[in-house]
N, C-alpha and C positions, 0 to 999 in steps of 0.2 A: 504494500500500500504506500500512494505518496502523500505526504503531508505537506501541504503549504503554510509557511508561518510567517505571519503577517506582525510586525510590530509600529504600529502608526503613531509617527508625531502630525504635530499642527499644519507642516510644512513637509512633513518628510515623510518617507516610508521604508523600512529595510524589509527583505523578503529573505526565504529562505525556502529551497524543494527538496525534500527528503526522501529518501529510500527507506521509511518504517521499517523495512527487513535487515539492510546491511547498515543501515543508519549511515549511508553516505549521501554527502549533500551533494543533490544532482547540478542546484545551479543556486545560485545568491546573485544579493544585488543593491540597489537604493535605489530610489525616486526622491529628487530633492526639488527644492523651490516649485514643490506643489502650487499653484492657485497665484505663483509669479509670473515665471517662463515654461522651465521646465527643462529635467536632465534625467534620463536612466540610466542607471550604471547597474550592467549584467554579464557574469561570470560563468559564464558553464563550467564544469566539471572538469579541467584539464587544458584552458582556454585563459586566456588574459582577458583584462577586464575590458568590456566594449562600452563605450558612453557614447550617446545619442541623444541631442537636445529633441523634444518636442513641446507641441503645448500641452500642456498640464492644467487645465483651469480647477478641476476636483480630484478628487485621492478616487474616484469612480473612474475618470482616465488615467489617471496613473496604473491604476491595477489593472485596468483592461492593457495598457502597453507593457505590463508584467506578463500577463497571460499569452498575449501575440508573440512573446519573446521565447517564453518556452517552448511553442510549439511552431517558431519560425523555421521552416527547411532546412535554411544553412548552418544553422548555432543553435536553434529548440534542440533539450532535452529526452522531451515527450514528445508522442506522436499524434494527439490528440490531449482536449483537458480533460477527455473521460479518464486521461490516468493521474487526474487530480480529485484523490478518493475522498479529502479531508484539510480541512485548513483549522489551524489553531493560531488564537490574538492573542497577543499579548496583553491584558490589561493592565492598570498600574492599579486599580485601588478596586475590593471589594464590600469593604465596611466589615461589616459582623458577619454577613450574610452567607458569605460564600467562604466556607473554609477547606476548599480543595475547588480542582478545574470541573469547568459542569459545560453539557450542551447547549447552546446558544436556542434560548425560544422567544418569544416577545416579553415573556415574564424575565427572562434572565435582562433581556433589553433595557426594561422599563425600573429594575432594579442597578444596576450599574447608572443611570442615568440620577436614579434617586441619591444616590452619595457620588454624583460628579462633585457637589460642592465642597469635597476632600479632597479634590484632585482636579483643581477647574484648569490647570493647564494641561490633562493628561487625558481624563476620559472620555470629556467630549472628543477626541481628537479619536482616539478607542472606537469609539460608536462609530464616526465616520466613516472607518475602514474597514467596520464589521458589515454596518448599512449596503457599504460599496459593492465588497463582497459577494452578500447576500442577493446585492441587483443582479450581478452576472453571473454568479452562480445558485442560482435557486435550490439546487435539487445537492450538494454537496453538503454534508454535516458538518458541523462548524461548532468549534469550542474554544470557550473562554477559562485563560488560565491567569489566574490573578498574582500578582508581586504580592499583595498582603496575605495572601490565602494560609502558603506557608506557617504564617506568625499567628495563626488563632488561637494556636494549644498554648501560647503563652497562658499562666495560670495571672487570677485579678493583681497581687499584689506585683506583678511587673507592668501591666500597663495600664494602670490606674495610678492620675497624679494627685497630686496634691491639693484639689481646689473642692469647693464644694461636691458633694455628688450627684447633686441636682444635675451638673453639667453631662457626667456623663449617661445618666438616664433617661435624661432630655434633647438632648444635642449628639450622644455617642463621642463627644470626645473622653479621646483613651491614645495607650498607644495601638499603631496598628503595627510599623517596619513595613521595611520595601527591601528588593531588591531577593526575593522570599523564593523565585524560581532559580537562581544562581546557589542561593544556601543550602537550600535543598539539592540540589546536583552534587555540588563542592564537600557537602557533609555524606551524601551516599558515596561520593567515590573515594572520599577517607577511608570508611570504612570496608574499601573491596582491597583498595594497596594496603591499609594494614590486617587483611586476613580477619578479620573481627565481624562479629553480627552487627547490623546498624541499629539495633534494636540492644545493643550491648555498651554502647561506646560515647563517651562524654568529646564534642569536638567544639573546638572554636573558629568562625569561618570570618577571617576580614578581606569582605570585598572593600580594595581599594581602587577606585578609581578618581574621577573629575566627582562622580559624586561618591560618597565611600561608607560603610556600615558594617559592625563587626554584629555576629552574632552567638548564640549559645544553644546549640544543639545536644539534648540530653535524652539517650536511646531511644533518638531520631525523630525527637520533636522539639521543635523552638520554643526555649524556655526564655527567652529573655534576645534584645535588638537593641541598637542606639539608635535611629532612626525615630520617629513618632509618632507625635498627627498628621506632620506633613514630613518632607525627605528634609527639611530644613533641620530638625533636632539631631545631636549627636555630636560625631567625630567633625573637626577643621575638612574642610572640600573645596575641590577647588575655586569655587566661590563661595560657597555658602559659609555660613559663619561656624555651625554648627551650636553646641550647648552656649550658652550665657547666661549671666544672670539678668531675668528680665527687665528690671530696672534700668538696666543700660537703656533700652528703647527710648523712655523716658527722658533719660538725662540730655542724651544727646538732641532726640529730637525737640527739646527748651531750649539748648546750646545753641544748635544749629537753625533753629526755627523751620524744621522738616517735618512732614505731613507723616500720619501713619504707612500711607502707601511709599513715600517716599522711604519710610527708614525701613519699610520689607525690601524696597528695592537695596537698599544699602546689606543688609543680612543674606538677602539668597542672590545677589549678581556683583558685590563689589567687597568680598568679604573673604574669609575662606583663606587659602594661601595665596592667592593675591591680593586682599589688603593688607597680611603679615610681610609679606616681602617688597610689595608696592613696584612689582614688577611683572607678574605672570602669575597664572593658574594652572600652564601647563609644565608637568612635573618634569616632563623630558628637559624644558627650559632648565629647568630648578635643579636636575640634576645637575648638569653641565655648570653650573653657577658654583655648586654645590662642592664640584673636585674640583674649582678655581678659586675654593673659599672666600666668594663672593659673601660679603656678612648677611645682606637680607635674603640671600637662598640659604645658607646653613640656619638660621634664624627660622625661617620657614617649615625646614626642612625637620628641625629637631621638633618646636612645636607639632607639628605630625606626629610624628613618630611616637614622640612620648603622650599624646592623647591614644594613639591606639595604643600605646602597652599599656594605659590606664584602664581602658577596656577588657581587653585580656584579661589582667587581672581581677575585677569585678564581675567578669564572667566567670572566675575561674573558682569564686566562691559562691556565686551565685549555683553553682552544679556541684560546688564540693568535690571539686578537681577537672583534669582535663587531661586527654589520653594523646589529641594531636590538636597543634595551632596551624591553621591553613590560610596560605594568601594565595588573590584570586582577582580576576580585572585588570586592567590593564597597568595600575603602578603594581598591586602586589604581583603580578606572574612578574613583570620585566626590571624591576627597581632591587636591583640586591642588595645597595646600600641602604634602604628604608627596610628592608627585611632583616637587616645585621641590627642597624642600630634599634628598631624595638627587641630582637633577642635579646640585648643587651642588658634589656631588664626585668629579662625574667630569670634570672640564676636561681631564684628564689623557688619557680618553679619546676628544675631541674634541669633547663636547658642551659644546656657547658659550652654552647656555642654551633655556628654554622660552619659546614666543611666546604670552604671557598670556591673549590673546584664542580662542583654540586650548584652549591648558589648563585654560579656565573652561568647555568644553562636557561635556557629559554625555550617555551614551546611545548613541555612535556609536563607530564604525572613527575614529580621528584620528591623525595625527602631529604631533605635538604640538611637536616638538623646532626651533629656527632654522631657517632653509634655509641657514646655510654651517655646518653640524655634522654633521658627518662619519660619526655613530654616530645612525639615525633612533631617534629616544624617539616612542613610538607608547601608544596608547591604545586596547585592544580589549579588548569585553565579553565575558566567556567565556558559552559556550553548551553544558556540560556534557548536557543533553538530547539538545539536535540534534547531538552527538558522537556519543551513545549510540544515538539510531536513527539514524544512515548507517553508524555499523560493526553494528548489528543488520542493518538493509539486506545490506549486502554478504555478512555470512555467507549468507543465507539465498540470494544472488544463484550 
């Protein structure tokens, strides 16, 4: 069976066609400056990447020039889209409602739509390319798999804050966490490289990337997330601010004479390790910065680092230990400096260090960590797609 996996932003779209049996991806790609001009970028299996500007006015032609691509003569994949068995979205936010992937029907529509206002940059964008979808392919089943879904089994006293409780039995604020289909992949294939049941095994998963969330998987359920109500809570990212005290909003915006809207725009776009360094968000920059002991990338760079081993650790009691620490996304797989410097602070929990020549790979499943450390530090690349069609798979199974 193939699985098409659809993940839509406002402007964008990444695609992905899968082979359900061999799990090889038959073709990838993006649709960018949706509803501007319009570009797709499509990769068959074995092929460089072919870009094509068209017009783009809705994510409904963009996906129809996904579809005419697969099944073009000279570069399609497939020979028809009747061998497009199945398409799974990506969604970013389910609420309470949906704590695992479910098939797409008007009730699941009309629910996602009901807790956009969690996610007003993401789910309407979500619905657009399920809608899309759903025009062109009528007759294809179709499932939605939620980032929050993962974090349900969180128990109350993790994601319940601090404020009246009214809020959250009225309004549903709570924590939810994101990024819930990567943790779940990252935390199962922990547990196949270390030979262990997943249903046995305390893991800690830090996807770090541009946006970053470490999590607490405890025999393979999410006990705990730094992420929140929105992606904005948590670990420093590459713009968002991540934890503060909220107060700060306050001060500054009387200081600065800034509007509420303005000081979210200052927390989730101008904040992050680019307003620590006052130079870049992007890590590769900060790396490079970083081995020129440039002061506001190490500056930067340590801030990071030491908020996720803060994590780590708070996760590491919140489970009452921890079997493997895993990095994942695009700084933790490729950053081996930011995977040294937080080992650095775990002695405590038995890890005696990274073996350099290990931590300098990229690309692969690794365990990265000594062989007499107690606590495996492991290296696995997330596969957010090939998540999405084997739990697309299964529903349909």
């Amino acid at each position: 069976m193939n699985v098409l996996v659809i993940n839509c932003g406002s402007s964008s779209l990444k695609y992905q066609l899968i082979d359900s049996v061999s799990e090889n991806v038959l073709a990838k790609g993006l649709c960018e400056r949706i509803g501007i001009d319009g570009r797709l970028v499509y990769q068959p299996a074995g092929w460089d990447k072919i870009k094509t500007d068209y017009d783009m006015p809705d994510h409904k032609a963009a996906i129809q020039y996904v579809l005419d691509a697969l099944v073009n003569p000279e570069n399609g994949v497939i020979s028809s889209l009747d061998e497009v068995q199945a398409v799974g979205h990506r969604i970013v936010h389910g609420g309470e409602k949906f704590s695992k992937a479910t098939l797409i029907d008007d009730e699941v529509l009309k629910a996602i739509e009901e807790v956009s206002d969690l996610a007003p940059l993401h789910n309407p964008a979500n619905l657009i390319g399920i809608n899309a979808c759903r025009g062109l392919m009528p007759n294809v089943p179709m499932a939605a798999v939620f980032d929050t879904a993962f974090h349900q089994t969180m128990p109350e006293e993790a994601f319940l804050y601090g404020l009246p409780y009214k809020y959250y039995t009225e309004d549903k604020v709570r924590r939810y966490g994101f990024h819930g289909t990567s943790h779940s992949y990252v935390s199962r294939r922990a547990a196949q490289l270390l030979n262990k049941p997943y249903s046995e095994i305390k893991t800690i998963v830090c996807h770090l990337g541009n946006g970053a969330s470490v999590c607490a998987v405890k025999n393979g359920e999410s006990v705990d997330t730094s992420m929140g109500l929105t992606p904005l809570e948590g670990l420093i990212m590459g713009t968002r601010s991540g934890d503060i005290d909220p107060a700060i909003i306050e001060y500054i915006a009387n200081k600065k004479n800034l509007s509420l809207e303005e000081m979210m725009t200052v927390l989730n776009k101008q904040s992050g390790v680019l307003g620590i360094s006052e130079y870049t968000s992007d890590f590769m920059d900060l790396e490079n910065g970083y081995l020129q002991n440039q002061e506001n990338c190490l500056r930067a760079m340590k801030v990071f680092s030491y908020r996720v081993a803060k994590y780590i650790g708070a996760y590491a009691a919140a489970m009452n230990g921890v079997d493997a620490i895993c990095f994942t996304a695009g700084l933790g797989e490729n950053n081996k400096y930011v995977r040294r410097d937080i080992c650095e602070y775990l002695g405590y929990l038995g890890v005696t260090g990274l073996n350099d020549e290990l931590n300098s790979k990229r690309g692969e499943d690794l365990i990265v960590s000594n062989e007499d450390s107690k606590v495996a530090v492991m290296v696995i690349p997330t596969n957010e797609e090939l998540a999405i069609a084997r739990q697309t798979l299964e529903l349909l199974k």
